[in-house]
N, C-alpha and C positions, 0 to 999 in steps of 0.2 A: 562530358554530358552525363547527367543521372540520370540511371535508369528510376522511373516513378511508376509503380504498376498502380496506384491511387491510395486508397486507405488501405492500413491492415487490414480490414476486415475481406479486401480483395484479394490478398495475396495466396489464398489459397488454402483449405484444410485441409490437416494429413491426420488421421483418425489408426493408423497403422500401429501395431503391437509395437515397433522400433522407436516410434515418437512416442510414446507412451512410458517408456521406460522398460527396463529388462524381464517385469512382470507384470507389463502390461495393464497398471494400475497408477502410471504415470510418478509413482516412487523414484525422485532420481537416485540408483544406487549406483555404484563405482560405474559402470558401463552406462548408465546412460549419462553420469559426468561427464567423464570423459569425450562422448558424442558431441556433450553441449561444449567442451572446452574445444573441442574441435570445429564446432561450427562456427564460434566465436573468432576462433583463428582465419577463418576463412572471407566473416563479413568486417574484420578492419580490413585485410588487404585489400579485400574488395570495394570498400570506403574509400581508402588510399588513393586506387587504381582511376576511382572513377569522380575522383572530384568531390566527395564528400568531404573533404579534412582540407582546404588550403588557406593560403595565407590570407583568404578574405572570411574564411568560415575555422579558425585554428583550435575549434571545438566543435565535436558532436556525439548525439547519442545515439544508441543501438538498444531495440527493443528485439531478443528471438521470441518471433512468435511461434513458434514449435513448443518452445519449452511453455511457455504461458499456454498455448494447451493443453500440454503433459501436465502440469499444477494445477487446471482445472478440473480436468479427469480425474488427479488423485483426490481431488477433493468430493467428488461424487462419489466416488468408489469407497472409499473412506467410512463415510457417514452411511450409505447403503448397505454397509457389511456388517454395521453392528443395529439396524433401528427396524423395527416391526414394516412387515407389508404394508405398504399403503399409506405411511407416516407423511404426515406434509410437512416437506424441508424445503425453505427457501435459503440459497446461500449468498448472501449479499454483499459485493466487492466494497471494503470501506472504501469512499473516491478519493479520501484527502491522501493516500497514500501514492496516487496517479490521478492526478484532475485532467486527464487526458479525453476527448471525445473518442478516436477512435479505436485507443484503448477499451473503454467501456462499451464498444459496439461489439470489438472483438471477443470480451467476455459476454458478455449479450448471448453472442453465438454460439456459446459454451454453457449455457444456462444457468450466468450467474445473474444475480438484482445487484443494485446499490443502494446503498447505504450512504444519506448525503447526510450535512451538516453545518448548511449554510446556503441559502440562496444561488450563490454561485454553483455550489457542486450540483444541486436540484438541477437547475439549468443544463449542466453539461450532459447528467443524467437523462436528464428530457432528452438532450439533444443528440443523444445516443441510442435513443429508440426504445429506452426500457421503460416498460411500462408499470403505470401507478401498483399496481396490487405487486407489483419486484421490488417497489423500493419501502426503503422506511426512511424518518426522518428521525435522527438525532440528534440533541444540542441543548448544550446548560443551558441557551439564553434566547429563545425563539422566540421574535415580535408574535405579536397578536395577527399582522400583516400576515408570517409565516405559517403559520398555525392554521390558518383561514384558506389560506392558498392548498395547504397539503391536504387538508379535510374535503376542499372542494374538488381534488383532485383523487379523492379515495387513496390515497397514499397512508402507510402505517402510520403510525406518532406514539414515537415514547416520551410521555411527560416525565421531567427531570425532578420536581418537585412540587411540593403543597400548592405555591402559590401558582405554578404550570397547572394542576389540575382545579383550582379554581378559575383560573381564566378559560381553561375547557367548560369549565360548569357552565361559563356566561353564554355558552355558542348555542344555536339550534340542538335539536334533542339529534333532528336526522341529518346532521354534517356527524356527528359523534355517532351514529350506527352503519354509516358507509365506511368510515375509515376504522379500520384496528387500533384500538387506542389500548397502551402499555404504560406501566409505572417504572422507572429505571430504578434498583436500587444498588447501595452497597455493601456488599455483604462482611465489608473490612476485614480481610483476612490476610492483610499485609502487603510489605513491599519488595518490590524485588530488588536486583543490584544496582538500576537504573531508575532512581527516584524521581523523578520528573515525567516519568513513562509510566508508572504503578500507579494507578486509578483502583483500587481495591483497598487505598490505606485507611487508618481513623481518622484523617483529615481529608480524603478528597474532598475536589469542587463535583464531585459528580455524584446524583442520584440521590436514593433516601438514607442516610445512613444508621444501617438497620441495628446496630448492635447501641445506637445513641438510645438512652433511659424514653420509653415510651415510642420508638418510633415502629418495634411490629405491630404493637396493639396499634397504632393509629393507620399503618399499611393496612392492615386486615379489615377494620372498619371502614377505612378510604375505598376499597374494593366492593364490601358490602352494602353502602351510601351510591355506587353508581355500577349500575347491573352494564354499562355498556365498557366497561374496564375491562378487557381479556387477556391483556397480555402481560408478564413481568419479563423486565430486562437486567442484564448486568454484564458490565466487562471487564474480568478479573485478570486478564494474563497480557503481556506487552513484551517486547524483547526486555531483557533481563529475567522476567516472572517466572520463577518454576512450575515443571506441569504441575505438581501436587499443591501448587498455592490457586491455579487456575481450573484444578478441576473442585476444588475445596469450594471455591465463591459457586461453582454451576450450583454441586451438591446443597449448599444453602440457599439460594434460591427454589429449587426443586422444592426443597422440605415447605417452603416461606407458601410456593405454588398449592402444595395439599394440604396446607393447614389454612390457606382462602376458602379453596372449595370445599373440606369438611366443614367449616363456618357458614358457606353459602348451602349448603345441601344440595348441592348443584355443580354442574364442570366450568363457574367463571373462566377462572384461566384457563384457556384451551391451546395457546401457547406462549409459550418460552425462549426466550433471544439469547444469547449464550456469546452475545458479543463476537470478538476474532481477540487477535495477538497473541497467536503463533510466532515462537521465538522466528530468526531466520539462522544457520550458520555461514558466519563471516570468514572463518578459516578455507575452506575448501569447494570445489566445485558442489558438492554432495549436495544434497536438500535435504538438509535433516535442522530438526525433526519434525517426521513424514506427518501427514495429515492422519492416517491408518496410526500412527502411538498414541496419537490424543484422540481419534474417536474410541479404542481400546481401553485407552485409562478412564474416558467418560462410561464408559459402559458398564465398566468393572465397578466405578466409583459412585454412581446415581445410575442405575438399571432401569429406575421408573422411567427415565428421559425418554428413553427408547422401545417402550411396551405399546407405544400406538396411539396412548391415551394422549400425547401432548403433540403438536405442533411444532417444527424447530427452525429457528432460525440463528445463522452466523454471519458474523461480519467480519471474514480476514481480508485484510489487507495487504502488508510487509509480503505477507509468504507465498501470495498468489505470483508476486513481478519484481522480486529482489534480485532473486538469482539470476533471472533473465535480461538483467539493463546492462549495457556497458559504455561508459563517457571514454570518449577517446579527445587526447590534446595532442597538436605538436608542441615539443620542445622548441620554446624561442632563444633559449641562452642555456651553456653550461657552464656555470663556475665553481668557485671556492669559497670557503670562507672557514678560516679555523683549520686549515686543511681537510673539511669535509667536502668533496662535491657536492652542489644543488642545482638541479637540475628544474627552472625555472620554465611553467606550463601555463596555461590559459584556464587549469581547473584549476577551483580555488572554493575560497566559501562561496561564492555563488550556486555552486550545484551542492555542495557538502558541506552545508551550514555546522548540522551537528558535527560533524567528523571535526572542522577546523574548530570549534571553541568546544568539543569534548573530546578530543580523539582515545580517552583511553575508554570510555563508554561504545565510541563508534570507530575503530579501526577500519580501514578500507584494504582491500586486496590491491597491488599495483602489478600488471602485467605490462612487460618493458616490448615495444618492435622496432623496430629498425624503421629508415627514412620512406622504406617501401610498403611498409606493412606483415612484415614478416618477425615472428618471434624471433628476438635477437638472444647472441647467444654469445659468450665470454664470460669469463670469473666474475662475481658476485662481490660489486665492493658499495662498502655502506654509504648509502647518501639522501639528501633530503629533493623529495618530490614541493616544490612551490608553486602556490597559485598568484594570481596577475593584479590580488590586491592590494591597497597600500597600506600593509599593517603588518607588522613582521609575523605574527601568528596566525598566517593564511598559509599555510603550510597540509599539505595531504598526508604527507607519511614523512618521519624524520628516523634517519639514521636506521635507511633501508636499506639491505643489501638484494640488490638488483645489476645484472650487466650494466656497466658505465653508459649512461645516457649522455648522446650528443645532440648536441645543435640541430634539427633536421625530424630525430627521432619521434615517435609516437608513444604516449602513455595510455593506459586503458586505467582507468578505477573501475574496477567486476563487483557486481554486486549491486549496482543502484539503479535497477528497475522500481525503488520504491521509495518518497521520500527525498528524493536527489537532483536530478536534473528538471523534475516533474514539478517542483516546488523553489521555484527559484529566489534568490534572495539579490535584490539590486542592489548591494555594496560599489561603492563606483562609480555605478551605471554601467554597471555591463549588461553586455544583449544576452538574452536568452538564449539558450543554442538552439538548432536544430535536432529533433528527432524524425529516427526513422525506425521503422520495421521494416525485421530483413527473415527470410526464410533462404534456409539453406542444409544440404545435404551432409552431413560428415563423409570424408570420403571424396568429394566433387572438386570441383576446381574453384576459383573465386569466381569466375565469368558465369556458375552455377547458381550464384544468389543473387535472388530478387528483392531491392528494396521497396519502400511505400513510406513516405513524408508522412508523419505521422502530425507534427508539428513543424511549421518553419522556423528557420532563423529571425532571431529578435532584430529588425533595422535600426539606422543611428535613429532614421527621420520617427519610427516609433516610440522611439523612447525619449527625444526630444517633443512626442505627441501626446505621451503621457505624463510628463513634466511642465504642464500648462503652456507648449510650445504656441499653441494656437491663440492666445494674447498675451504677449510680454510685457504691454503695456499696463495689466490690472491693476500692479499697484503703486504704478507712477501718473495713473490719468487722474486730471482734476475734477 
């Protein structure tokens, strides 16, 4: 039987200096690692123990919500320590990273907004309690439908481009003075190691791209042509992006910010979106780097940001619930092949899209347990982790040296609270897994952790429901 105490959001907050991290600014450093590597040990067995993991569910995921309140913390703390009294910061969870509801109720609780970017995420958002003046809306490509809806809703809006703030032009004067309305731009200051993730290059699809012949002088005029324009956006940094290329795009924006308002004689812009995409690191339990380097390096880097005079807003994502996800599979077979063992799992591309068709961009952490749920332990011999799709390069990790995985065993992939199981990809038709949130003590026993269904398992009969199961007849009736 599963224990289900209901939503995350029910499981309970621990506000305590230990959850927080070892200085109590929710910083995971070596010691509060280690805590979270131990509570993780605690909620597979305890998955194990109680029926989460068997052979009719041979996947699931684990959300600690401890630790996703320590990353919320350090994110207040963070941004408080370097910005004038009284500064208005909203910090706004991007969704597409966890399009989870009670996910987002739980950050709710921790006073973060979101950040949607599609109908869909809006929705989940709503339906997570957070309200319009918390959220913004983002997105290259907003109907007019969207646009109407988030206005009507006093919800921010960053227009993405010209032809975006002329179809703003065509709306009511007072739908445009309830909502906060922003210009996105790019301040193209490169790319990072992960090309497809760098929205700051000379080609993005996003925003105004400000270094293209004529487009500040037409930003600046764009601003001066409509007095209800207050906001500029940008998001310059992504995993790969280095901080100095992501505090470089703030920095030019800022400048882009007072050279509006010495044009306007006036404080148009009053604030500033500074986007999110905070690296994550994938090698270790650690959470680096901390939210406290990059509000430091923004401080040192653009000062103005945080004199009072501006408004801020961020939108991380990745770094809020990366560290904190962990997918767990039984091992359905172990074999050979080449004389490599592969140890054949039920994760696959389906929760690790990128990892399976980029794995050297997205590397996954693999922790190996035993049939019980207990960290297994034996010599270290190299072998391929496989996932349950039919395509030889559905593969998690190759030529891993991990304890010899059997038949029976359990794998964990650490690391994909963000992005991963949240975002499913139906190769196959595989179901969706189940998630849960689990809170638990380092130190305790497993029978000490409490879960909460965060999401259920995907059934056959739903996914036969969403494959036009309900007429098969459509396109053989006369």
């Amino acid at each position: 039987m599963i224990e289900d105490t209901g939503t995350v959001e029910e499981t309970g907050k621990d506000n305590s200096e230990d959850s927080r991290g070892e200085d109590g600014t929710g910083h995971a450093g070596p010691q509060a690692a280690r805590e979270a590597a131990a509570r993780r040990d605690l909620a597979v067995r305890a998955a194990v123990e109680r029926g989460l993991l068997t052979e009719a569910d041979p996947i699931v995921a684990l959300l600690d919500v401890t630790g996703i309140r320590a990353s919320a913390a350090a994110l207040h703390a963070a941004f408080a320590a370097v910005t004038a009294p009284d500064t208005r910061v909203l910090h706004a969870f991007a969704v597409k990273a966890a399009p989870l509801v009670p996910v987002l109720r739980l950050l709710r609780d921790e006073g973060i907004g979101a950040e949607v970017a599609s109908p869909g995420e809006l929705g989940i958002a709503r339906a997570a309690g957070i309200a319009p003046e918390r959220t913004v809306l983002d997105s290259p490509a907003k109907t007019p439908a969207e646009l109407r809806e988030a206005l009507s809703l006093g919800i921010a809006v960053n227009a993405d481009n010209p032809q975006e703030l002329t179809r703003l032009d065509g709306l009511p004067h007072s739908a445009l003075t309830r909502s906060p309305i922003g210009l996105r731009v790019n301040p193209q200051t490169g790319s990072g190691s992960i090309g497809a993730l760098s929205t700051a290059t000379a080609t993005s699809k996003f925003g105004v791209a400000l270094r293209d012949e004529g487009a500040r002088a037409w930003v600046v005029q764009a601003f001066l042509d409509r007095p209800w324009l207050t906001r500029l956006h940008t998001h310059s940094g992504s995993q790969g992006v280095p901080f100095d290329l992501m505090a470089e795009g703030v920095r030019t924006v800022h400048e882009l910010a007072e050279e509006i308002n010495a044009a306007a004689g006036r404080q148009q812009v009053d604030t500033i979106d500074i986007g999110g995409g905070l690296p994550v690191n994938f090698s270790s339990d650690e959470q680096t780097p901390a939210y406290a380097d990059y509000a430091r390096l923004l401080k040192a880097t653009v000062p103005g940001l945080f004199d009072g005079r501006y408004g801020l807003v961020t939108e991380f994502g990745r770094s809020l619930l990366a560290k904190h996800g962990t997918v767990l599979a039984r091992v359905e077979y172990a074999k050979s092949a080449g004389g490599r063992p592969i140890a054949v799992t039920h994760a696959g591309v389906q929760i690790a899209t990128r990892t399976v068709y980029n794995p050297e961009s997205w590397p996954l952490r693999i922790a190996a347990y035993d049939a019980e749920g207990r960290p297994k332990g034996g010599p270290d011999v190299n072998q391929d982790i496989a996932g349950p799709a039919c395509f030889a390069g559905d593969v998690l990790a190759t030529d891993r040296p991990l304890p010899l995985l059997a038949q029976g065993d359990v794998v964990a992939a650490l690391d994909t609270g963000a992005y991963y199981f949240a975002n499913h990809y139906a190769y196959n038709s595989l179901a969706r897994p189940g998630v849960h949130g689990f809170t638990a003590t380092a130190g305790t026993t497993p029978g000490a952790v409490r879960f909460a269904t965060v999401r259920p398992a995907q059934t056959v009969a739903e996914i036969v429901a969403e494959s036009g199961g309900g007429d098969p007849d459509a396109l053989v009736r006369d």
